[in-house]
Steps between C-alpha positions, in 0.01 A plus 500: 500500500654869408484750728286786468662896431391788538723786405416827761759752368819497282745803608785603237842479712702583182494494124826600431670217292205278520185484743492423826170444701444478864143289485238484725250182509271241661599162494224258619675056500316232456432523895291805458693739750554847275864635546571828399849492332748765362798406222741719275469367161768610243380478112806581272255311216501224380781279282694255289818278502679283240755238502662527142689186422671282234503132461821484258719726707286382861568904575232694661490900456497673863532876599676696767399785648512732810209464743505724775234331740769201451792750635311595777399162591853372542629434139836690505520602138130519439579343177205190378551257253127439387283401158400761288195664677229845506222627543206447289353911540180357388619304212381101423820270671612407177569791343656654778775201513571490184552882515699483833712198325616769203548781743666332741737212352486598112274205412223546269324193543146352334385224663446475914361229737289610827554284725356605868393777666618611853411762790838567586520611860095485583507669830615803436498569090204475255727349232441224296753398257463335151787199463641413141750313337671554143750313306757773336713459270846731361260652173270631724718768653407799412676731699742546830219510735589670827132658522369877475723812569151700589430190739847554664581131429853372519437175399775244470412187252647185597519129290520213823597178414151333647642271724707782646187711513342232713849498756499827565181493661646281779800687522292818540628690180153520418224549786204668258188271541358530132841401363491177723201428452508478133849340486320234737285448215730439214657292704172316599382501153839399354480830220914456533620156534 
């Protein structure tokens, strides 16, 4: 049985990058005892993710990038290795990746494959992200990638050997969840032998 909500009163906190909400509702269980609740929700919008890989040379394409909340949180360089990832500002999940593929790692590439969906962190952001894969290949580079200037996007583009891809989660080289989570499943659906 799902709960029953009742949203009372939403107050803006801040809306200065993205929005942040401090809500106000009522939250009646299953047991029928009415709790009123208050939670800060964060919605930055919502997103997509690719793992670009190829069978021949079992490479995948990765990214790295400065991300302050990492550097705050501990990561001494604030530097993330990570797929190639945005935002979709409204757009279908498909065209966004493809578009955030060119922009970001210089790949113009046709033909995607969704695979899941995900919230990402559900108690706290609105977020849900759109997961695909691609196979790429050398005569679909189209560019340097390295993302948009207006963006202020410093975008490293990396080619991984996939199995090394897959170590350097466990040595900790790379800690971003979509990226593990979609090398998990190449691995899991054998995309790279």
């Amino acid at each position: 049985m799902n709960p029953k909500i009742n949203i009372l009163k939403t107050d803006l906190l801040s809306d200065n990058w993205y929005i942040l909400n401090k809500v106000t509702y009522e939250f009646t269980p299953e047991n029928g005892e009415m709790e009123i609740q208050r939670r800060e929700v964060y919605d930055r919008g919502n997103g997509a993710a690719i793992l670009l890989y190829n069978k021949e040379k079992q490479t995948v394409i990765l990214t790295r990038q400065f991300r302050l909340p990492t550097f705050l949180n501990g990561n001494k360089s604030g530097m993330m290795i990570e797929v190639c990832a945005g935002l979709l500002d409204e757009h279908d999940p498909e065209v966004c990746i493809k578009r955030e593929t060119e922009e970001e790692v210089g790949y113009r590439i046709e033909t995607v494959e969704k695979i899941f969906e995900a919230y990402m962190s559900s108690g706290a952001v609105t977020e849900i992200l759109y997961f695909f894969t691609a196979a790429y290949s050398p005569e679909m580079k189209v560019s340097e990638g390295g993302g948009l200037k207006e963006e202020h996007e410093h975008i490293e583009v990396l080619e991984i050997d996939f199995n090394t891809a897959l170590e350097m989660i466990y040595t900790g080289e790379i800690k971003d969840a979509k990226t593990i989570m979609l090398l998990q499943h190449a691995k899991i659906k054998q995309l790279i032998n």
